[in-house]
N, C-alpha and C positions, 0 to 999 in steps of 0.2 A: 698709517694703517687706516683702511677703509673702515667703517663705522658698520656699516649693511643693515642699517634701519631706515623702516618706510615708513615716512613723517607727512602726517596729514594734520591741517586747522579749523578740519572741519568734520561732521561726519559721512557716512558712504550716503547717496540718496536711493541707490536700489542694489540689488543682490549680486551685479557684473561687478559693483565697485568696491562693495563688501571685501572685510580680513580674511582669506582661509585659517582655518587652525585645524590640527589632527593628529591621531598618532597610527594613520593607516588602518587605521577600524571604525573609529568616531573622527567624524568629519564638523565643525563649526565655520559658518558662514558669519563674520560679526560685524554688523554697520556699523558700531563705536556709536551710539547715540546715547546722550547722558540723561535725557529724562526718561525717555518712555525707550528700550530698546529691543530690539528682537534679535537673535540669537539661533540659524535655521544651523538644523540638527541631520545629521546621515551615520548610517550603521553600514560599513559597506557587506553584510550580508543580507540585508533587506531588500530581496528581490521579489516580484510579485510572481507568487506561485510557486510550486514544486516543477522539479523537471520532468519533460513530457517528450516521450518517444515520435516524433516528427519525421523518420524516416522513410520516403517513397516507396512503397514496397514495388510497385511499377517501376521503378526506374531501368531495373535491370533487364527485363524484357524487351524493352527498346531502346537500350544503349546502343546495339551494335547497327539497329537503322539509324540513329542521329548522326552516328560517326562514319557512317556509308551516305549521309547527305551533307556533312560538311566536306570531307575529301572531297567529294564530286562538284563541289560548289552549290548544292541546293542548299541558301543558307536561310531563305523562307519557310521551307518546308522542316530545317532544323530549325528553327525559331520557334515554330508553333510544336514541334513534339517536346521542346524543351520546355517549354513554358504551360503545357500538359504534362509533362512524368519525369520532370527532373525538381519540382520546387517542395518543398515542406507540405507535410500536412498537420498541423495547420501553419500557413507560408511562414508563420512568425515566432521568434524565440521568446524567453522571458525577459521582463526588463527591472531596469533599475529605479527604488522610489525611495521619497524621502524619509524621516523618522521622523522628524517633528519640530519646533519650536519651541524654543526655552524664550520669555518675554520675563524683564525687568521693571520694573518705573522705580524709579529713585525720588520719594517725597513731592509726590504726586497725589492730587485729587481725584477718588472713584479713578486709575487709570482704563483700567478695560473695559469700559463702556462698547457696543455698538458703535462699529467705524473707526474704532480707536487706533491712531496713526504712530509712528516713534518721530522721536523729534528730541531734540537738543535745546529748547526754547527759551532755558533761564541759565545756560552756561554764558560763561565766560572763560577766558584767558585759555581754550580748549586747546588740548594738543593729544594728538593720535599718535602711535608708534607702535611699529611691528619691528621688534628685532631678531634678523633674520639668523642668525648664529644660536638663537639659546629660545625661539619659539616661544616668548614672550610677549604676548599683547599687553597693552599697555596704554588707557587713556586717565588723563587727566583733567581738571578744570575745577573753575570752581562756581559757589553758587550763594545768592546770600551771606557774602565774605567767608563762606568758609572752601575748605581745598579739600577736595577729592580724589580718590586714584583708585580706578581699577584694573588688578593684572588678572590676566588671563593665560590658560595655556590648557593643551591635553596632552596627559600623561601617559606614555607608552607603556612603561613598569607598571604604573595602579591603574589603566585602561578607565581614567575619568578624565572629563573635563571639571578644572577648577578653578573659581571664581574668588577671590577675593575684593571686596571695597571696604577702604582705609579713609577716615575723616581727620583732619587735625582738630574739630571741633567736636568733643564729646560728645554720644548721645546726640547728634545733628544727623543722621541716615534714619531714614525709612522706608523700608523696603518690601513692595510686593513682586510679587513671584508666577506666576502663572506657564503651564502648559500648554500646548495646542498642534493641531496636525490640519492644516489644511491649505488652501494653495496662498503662496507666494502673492500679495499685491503691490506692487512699489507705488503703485499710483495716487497721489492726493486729490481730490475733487474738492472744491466749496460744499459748504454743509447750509443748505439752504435754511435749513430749521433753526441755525444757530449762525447769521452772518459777521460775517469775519474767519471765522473760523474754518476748518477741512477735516475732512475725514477721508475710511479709504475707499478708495477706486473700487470699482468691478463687481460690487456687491459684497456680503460677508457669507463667507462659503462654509457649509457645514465641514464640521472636523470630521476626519478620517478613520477614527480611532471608535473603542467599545468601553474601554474605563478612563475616568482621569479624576483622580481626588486624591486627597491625603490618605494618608495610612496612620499616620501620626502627627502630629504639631509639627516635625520638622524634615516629613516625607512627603514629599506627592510622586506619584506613578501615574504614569498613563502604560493602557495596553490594546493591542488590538490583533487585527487581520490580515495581510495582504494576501488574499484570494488565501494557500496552503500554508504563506508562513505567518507565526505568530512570531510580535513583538512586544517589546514592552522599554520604556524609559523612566529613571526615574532620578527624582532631584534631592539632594538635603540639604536644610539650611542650617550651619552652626552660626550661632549671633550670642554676642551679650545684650544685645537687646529684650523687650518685651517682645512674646512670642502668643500670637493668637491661630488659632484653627477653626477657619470659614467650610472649611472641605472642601470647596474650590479652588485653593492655590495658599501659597504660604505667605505671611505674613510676620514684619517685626517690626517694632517702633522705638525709637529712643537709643538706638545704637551706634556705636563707634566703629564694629569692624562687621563684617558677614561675611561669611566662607559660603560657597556654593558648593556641591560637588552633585557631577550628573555622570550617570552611566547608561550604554544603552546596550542591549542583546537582541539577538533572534533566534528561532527556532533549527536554522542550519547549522548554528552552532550550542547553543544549550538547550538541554530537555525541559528546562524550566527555568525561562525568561527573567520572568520577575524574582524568582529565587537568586540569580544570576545578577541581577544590576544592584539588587537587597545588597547581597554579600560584597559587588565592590566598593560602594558610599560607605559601607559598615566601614572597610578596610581605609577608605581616606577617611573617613571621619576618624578615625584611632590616630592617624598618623599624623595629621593635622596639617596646614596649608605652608609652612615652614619648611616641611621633611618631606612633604611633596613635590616641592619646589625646588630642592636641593637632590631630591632624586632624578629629577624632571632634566635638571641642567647636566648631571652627569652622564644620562641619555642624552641629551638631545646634540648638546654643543661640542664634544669632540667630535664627532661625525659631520658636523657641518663644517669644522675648521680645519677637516685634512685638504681638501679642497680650495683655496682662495682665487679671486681673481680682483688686481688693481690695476686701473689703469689711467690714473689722474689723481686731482684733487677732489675731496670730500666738497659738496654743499650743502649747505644750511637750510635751503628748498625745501619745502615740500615735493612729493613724489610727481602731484597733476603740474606744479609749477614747474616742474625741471621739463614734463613731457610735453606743455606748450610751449617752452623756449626753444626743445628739441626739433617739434614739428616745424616751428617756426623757423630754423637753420642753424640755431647757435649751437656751437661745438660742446660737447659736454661726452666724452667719451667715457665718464667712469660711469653714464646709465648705463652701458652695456654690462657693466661688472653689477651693477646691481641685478639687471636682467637676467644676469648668468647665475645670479647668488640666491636669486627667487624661484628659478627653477629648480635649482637643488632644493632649498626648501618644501617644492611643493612634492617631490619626489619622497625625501623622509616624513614627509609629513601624509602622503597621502599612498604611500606603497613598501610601507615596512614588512619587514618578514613576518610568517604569522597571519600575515591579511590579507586581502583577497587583492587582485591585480588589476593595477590602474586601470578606467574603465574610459569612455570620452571625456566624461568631467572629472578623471581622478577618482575623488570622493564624495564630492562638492555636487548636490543635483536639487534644484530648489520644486521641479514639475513632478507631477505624478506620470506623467505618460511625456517624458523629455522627448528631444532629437534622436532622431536614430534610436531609440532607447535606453538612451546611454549607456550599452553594452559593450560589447569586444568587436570592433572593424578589423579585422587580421588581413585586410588588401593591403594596407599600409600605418591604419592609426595606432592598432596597441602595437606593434611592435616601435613605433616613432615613440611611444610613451617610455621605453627604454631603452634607445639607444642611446640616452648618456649616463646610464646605470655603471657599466666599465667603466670608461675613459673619465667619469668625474668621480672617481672613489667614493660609488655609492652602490658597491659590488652585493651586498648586500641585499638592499632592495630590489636586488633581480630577482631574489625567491620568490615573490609573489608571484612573477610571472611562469618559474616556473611549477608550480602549484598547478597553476592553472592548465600549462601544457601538460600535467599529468591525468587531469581530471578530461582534456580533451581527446587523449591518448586512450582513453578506456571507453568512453565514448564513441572514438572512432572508427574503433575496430568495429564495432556491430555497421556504423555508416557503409565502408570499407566492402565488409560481406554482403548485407543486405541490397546495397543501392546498386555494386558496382561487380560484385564476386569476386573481392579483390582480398589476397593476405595483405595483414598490415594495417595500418592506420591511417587515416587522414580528416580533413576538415573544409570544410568551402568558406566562404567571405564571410563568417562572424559565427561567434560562439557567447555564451552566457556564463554568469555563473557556476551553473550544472555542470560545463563542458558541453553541449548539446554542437555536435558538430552534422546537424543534417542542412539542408540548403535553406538560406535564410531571403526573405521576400521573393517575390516574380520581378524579377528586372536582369531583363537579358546582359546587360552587361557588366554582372559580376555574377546571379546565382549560380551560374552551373560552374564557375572558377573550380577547381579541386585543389589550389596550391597551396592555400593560405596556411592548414598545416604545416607545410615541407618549412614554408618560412620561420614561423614561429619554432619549431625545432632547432632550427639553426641561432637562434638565440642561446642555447644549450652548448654549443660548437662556440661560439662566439665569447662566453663567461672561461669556455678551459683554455681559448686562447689568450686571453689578458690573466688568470689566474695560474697556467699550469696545474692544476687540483686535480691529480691520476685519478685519486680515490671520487673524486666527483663524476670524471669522465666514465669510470667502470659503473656506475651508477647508472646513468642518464645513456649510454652505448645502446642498448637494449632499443628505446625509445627512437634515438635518430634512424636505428636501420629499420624498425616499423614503416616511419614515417618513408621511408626510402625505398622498401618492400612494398608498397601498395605499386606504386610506380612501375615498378619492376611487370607487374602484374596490369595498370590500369594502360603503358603507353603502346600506339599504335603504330604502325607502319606506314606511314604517305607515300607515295606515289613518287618521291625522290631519294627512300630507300631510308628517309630518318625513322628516328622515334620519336612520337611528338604527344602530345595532350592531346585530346581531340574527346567531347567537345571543349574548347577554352576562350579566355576570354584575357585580352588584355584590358586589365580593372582603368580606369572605367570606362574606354575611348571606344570610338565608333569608325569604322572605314566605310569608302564610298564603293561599290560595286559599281561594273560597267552600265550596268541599266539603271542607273541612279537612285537604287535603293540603298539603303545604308542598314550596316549589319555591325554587333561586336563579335558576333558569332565568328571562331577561328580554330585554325589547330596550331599546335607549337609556336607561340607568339616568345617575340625573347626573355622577357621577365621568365616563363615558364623554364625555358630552357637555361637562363643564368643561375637560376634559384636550384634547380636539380644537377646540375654542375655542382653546383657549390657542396648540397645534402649528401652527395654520391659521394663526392670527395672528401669533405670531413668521416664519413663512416670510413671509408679504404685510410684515409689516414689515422683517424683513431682507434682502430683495429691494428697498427704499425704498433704506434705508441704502446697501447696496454697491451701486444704480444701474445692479441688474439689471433688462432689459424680459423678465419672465421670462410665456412665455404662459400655466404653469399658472396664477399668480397670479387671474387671473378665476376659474377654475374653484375655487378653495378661498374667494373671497368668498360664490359664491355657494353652497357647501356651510354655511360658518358660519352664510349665514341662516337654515338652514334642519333645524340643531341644533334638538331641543327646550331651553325655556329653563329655568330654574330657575324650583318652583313651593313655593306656601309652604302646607302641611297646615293643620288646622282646631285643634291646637294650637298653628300660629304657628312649627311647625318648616320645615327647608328637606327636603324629599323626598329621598325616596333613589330613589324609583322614577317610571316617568311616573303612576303614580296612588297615591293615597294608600290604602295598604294595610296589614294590621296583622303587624307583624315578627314571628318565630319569637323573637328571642331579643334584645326590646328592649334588653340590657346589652352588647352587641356591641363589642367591642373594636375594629374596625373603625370606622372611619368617613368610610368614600371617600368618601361622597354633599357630604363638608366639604372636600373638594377646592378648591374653587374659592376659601374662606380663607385655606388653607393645606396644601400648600406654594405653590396657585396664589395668584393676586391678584384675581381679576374681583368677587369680593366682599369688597370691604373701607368701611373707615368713611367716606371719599372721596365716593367712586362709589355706594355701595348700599349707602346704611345699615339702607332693610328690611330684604334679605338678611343681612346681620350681623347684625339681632336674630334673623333666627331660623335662625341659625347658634348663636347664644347657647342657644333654646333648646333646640335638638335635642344640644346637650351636658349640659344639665339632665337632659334626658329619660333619656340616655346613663348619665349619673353617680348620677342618682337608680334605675338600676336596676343599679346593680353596676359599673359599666364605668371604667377607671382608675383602677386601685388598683396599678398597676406594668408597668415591661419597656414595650416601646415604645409598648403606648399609652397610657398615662401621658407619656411625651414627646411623643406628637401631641395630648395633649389640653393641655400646657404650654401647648407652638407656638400651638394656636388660642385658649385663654383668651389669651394675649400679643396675639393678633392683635385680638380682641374689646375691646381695652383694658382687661380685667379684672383690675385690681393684683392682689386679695387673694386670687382663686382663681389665678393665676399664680404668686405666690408660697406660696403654700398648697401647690400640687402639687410645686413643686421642690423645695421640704422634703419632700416625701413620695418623691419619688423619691429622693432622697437616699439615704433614711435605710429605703427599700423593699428594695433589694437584700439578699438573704440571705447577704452576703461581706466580706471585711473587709477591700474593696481597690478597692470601689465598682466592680466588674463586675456586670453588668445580668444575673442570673442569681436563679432560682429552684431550690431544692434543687439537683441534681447539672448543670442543663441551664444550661450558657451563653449568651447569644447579645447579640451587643456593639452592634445596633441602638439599643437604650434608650438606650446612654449617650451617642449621637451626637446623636439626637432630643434627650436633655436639654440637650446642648452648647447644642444650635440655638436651642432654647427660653429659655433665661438670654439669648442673643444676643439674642433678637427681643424680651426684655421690657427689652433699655437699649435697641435700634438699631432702628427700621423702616424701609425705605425703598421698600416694594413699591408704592404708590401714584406714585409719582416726585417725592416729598416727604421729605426728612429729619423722622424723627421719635426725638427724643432721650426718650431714659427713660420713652416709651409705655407702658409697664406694668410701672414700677419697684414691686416688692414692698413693701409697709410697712414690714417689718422691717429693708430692707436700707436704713436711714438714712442712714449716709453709706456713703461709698466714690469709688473711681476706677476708670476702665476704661481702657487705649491699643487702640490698631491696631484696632478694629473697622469692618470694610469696609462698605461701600454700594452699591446699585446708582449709576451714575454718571461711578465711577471716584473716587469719596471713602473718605480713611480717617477716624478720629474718635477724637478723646481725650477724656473727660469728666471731671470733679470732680464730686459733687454733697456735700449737707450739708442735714441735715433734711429727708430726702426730696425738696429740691427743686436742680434743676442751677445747680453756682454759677461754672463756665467748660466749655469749650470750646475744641477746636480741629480744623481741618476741611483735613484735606489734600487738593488736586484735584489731579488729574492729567491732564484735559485741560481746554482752554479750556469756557466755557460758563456756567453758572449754577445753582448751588445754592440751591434752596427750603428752609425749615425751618417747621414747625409752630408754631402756639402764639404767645406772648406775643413782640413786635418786640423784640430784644438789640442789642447796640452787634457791630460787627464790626472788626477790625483786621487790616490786611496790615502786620506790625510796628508799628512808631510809627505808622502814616498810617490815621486812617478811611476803610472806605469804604463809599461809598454803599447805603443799604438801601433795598426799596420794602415796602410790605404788598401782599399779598393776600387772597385769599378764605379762608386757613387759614393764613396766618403773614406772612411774609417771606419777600425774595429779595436775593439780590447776586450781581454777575457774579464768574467766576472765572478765573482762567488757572492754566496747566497748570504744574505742581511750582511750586505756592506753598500757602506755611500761612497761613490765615484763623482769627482769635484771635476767639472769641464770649464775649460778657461781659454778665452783667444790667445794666441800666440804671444 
């Protein structure tokens, strides 16, 4: 049995290498440093500002000229109207910022002086651990012979973080406490005033905040601003120690244990912040760090253990030590199961129901003005944030996202009316918090997109196909034919007698025109056209299902026929555009036009094996000119080599994403720039090479790696409403087991196997690509080679 703890012997030295912790609302960043430590703090409702109506009210007066100069090929002249009456005003959404810093010193001198650094500098015998099953941090060490342990965790039930440090030497802890809000420094310098010594980099930046002091001996609050919303945090100390109050931060001497507990709000969620974080430390401080912690595990740890993956032997490594042996060549296949098991992790930890939806960093964002803003990318990122929400039973923490698709949905209808005169809903390339679905930055090749709604709706399609949930579908129905209805309403006629998007954009690639300008500017690009395929089709089939006579239903048949279809280049690739045209920048990290592989279905090994060879090769094309060497798309190229059934290049890339990350904590990040999409992608991608089931066929171990010989998987979901345990040995699967959850019948691929409802056979048939047997609802079906 895998252990799934990440074991370090030292601590983190900057904010990439840092522990996450969280319960999808309070995010902690924690270096593990035993003298002086810092502790960076997120509330994922803390966005800067209230929402703000961005909507071009020009747009829709000159729609019908931009889309009279793309048909006709003036794609300058739509460039520049675009880039006047289609972008935001003001171009840019809200974004996401941090809460703040919680700072420690443990028996420490004056610690928080000017320049004051964290640092571990009188441990010994240190040892870090993060275990990933039960969200427990956890360091130890010791210090002037005595041993020390602190656990850590944030509670989902009591919405704190809580701290514990335990001495075996009585009365040997002293502990200050401090608050602060201002930017992130990893940097050490020498300290010229005082040599030998360092302090920090970059200057010391004023704090961010408007209060920060005690309220009592064993409260301090801090509160402030971000431009409309207000926030507040705040800490308590339970100790047997002696306890003083400076008013600048908390203080205890002579103690054996100290309980932390921190909570943080904001004003999008309570009318009264600090009333708010008050009442929850009241509520841990009652319950005490014992009953927290046993509440803490009974959240946390079932849910991470329907899901397992092993694939080797356990070692005793540390986590940087395994990933230089890795980059180095030596075989170690159970990091990928750690890999896989840290991304679940960061998914319950950082997109629980209840909370706002994974964002580029999750939860986790250490800048006040991050990348991208660390918002909602909807061309490809947040939806790659949950595509392993299904298939790794963490069905759940799809709620957040759809939250979010609701708050976009109401939003989108004024975009919809106002921009375009269009019923229905929609969204372009990134949304906020708010939902604000109006066109986000001036960058011709993705602002004017219109699709990124239609996608993100199909996430909605995608939960009632692996859950069957009627009553959810009747729910959510309303929503996907909005989203379906704009279309109905926004697509245009080309000059080959389709329906197409116009203006649109395949995110984020560039083609070359015959006079050598380069344009993204397009109509009907395929992503467009796979993705409204798919929207159309889940409504007319989810209208079957719940036994609605619903009238639009005609009106999106006859839209789908009249989609352009997918067409295949004179190298055998699948098009990205409606003609074959030579790309600006064939290594494009992007590769929307693969849509319909993956995350869609219309092209798979099934149904359209043309198309999947030359899905195949337009990832050749892709890889052979740079494309996939890390960050998420190296996870979508996983995803569709798993899809394509390609063991050795599927397995190929998950070692390389692996062991790609620049951080020593397997956060999907390049030099100083985070952004936690890759690791979900990779999640997805491991899933799809043991599990397929997009065709409406069980396909076990479709694109098992070579190297991963043996091994086991539990809990891996299905479309269908099936869960799946697997064994395999010698690369080849040697049982099975197939939970259903409602009546009906499950297909499987491949070679006809023995089936069992316990003791009792039951009946198998063949088909055209495996076998079937009937199922009924909550019973386990035992699959055995012949």
């Amino acid at each position: 049995m895998s252990e799934y703890i990440m074991k370090y012997d030292r601590a983190a030295e900057r904010w990439n290498d840092a522990t996450p912790l969280g319960n999808g609302r309070l995010g902690a960043m924690v270096y593990g440093n035993t003298g002086i430590e810092r502790i960076q703090l997120n509330e994922d409702s803390l966005w800067y500002g209230n929402f703000v109506d961005r909507n071009n009210l020009a747009t829709k007066e000159k729609l019908k000229e931009i889309q009279k100069n793309v048909l006709e090929g003036k794609l300058q002249e739509a460039e520049d109207l675009i880039a006047q009456y289609m972008v935001g005003a003001p171009v840019s959404m809200r974004h996401y910022e941090p809460l703040g810093e919680l700072d420690i010193a443990l028996n420490q001198h004056t610690p928080f002086i000017n320049g004051w650094i964290t640092n571990s500098d009188d441990a010994e015998d240190y040892v870090s651990e993060l275990n990933l099953m039960t969200g427990i941090h956890t360091v130890r060490h010791k210090q002037n012979g005595a041993a020390y342990t602190r656990e850590m965790f944030v509670s989902y039930p009591a919405q704190v973080l809580c701290i514990r440090i335990t001495t075996d030497r009585p009365g040997s802890v002293d502990l200050d406490v401090q608050m602060d809000r201002c930017n992130i420094i990893d940097e050490k310098i020498p300290d010229h005033r005082r040599p030998g010594k360092f302090q920090r980099g970059g200057g010391w930046a004023g704090m961010l905040l408007d209060v920060n002091h005690t309220i009592n001996e064993k409260t301090l609050i801090i509160k402030g601003n971000a431009s409309e919303t207000g926030f507040a945090s705040a800490v308590r100390m339970v100790t047997d120690g002696r306890i003083f109050d400076p008013y600048s931060q908390l203080i205890t001497r002579n103690a054996s244990e100290v309980c932390l507990y921190l909570a943080g709000a904001t004003t999008n969620r309570a009318d009264n912040p600090e009333a708010e974080v008050i009442r929850l430390i009241d509520n841990a401080e009652k319950k005490g760090f014992s009953a927290l912690k046993a509440e803490h595990l009974a959240d946390f740890e079932p849910r991470m253990r329907r899901c397992t993956l092993e694939l080797g032997k356990n070692s005793e490594l540390t986590v940087d030590k395994r990933l230089d042996k890795a980059r180095a060549g030596i075989h170690d296949p159970n990091l990928a199961a750690l890999y896989f098991t840290f991304g679940r992790y960061l998914m319950l930890s950082g997109g629980r129901e209840n909370s706002t939806a994974l964002n580029l960093q999750g939860i986790w964002c250490k800048d006040f003005i991050p990348a991208w803003d660390s918002k909602y990318t909807i061309n490809i990122n947040t939806q790659m944030n949950y595509w392993p929400a299904e298939v790794t039973n963490l069905s759940n923490c799809h709620e957040s996202m759809f939250d979010l698709i609701e708050k976009m949905s109401e939003r989108g209808r004024e975009t919809a009316k106002t921009m375009y005169g269009c019923r229905g809903t929609m969204c372009h390339h990134n949304t906020d918090f708010y939902g604000d679905c109006a066109p986000q930055d001036c960058y011709l090749a993705a602002t004017s997109w219109t699709t990124g709604g239609a996608w993100m709706a199909l996430h909605l399609w995608e939960h009632y196909r692996f859950t069957l949930d009627k009553d959810f579908l009747k729910k959510w129905y309303p929503v996907l034919c909005d989203h379906a209805l704009f279309f109905v309403d926004f697509l245009i006629e080309d000059n080959k007698g389709h329906l197409v998007t116009c203006p649109s954009v395949s995110p984020e690639n560039r083609y070359i025109l015959p006079d050598g300008h380069d344009t993204p500017v397009c109509a009907g690009p395929a992503m467009d056209n796979q993705i409204l395929r798919a929207l159309f089709g889940a409504c007319i089939e989810a209208a079957g299902i719940l036994g609605i006579d619903d009238p639009k239903t005609g009106g999106f048949k006859r839209v789908i026929s009249r989609l352009p279809k997918n067409s295949i280049g004179s190298q055998g690739q699948l098009l990205e555009w409606q003609e074959e045209v030579p790309e600006m920048t064939p290594g494009m990290g992007h590769i929307s036009h693969l849509w319909g592989a993956y995350p869609g279905d219309e092209i798979n090994w099934k149904d359209s094996p043309e198309l999947l060879e030359a899905v195949r090769t337009s990832l050749k094309i892709r890889t052979d000119n740079g494309a996939g060497n890390g960050g998420w798309p190296l996870a979508w190229f996983i995803c569709q080599h798993a899809r394509i059934l390609d063991k050795e290049m599927t397995g190929k890339e998950i070692n390389k994403m692996v062991c790609s990350a620049h951080t020593r904590n397997f956060f999907n990040a390049f030099g100083d720039i985070f952004q936690i999409d890759g690791n979900f992608g990779a999640v997805a991608g491991i899933a799809e090479a043991l599990i397929q089931s997009h065709t409406g066929i069980l396909h076990l171990l479709p694109a098992l790696p070579p190297e991963w010989t043996e091994g086991a998987v539990n809990g891996l979901c299905a479309r269908g409403g099936f869960t799946v345990d697997m064994t395999w040995k010698d690369n080849a699967l040697t049982a099975a087991k197939i939970y259903a959850s409602v009546d009906g019948e499950a297909e499987l691929a491949g070679e006809q196997m023995k089936v069992f409802n316990g003791e009792t056979a039951v009946e198998t048939k063949l088909t055209s690509h495996g076998f079937c047997f009937k199922t009924n609802a909550n019973t386990v079906y035992i699959i055995q080679r012949g």
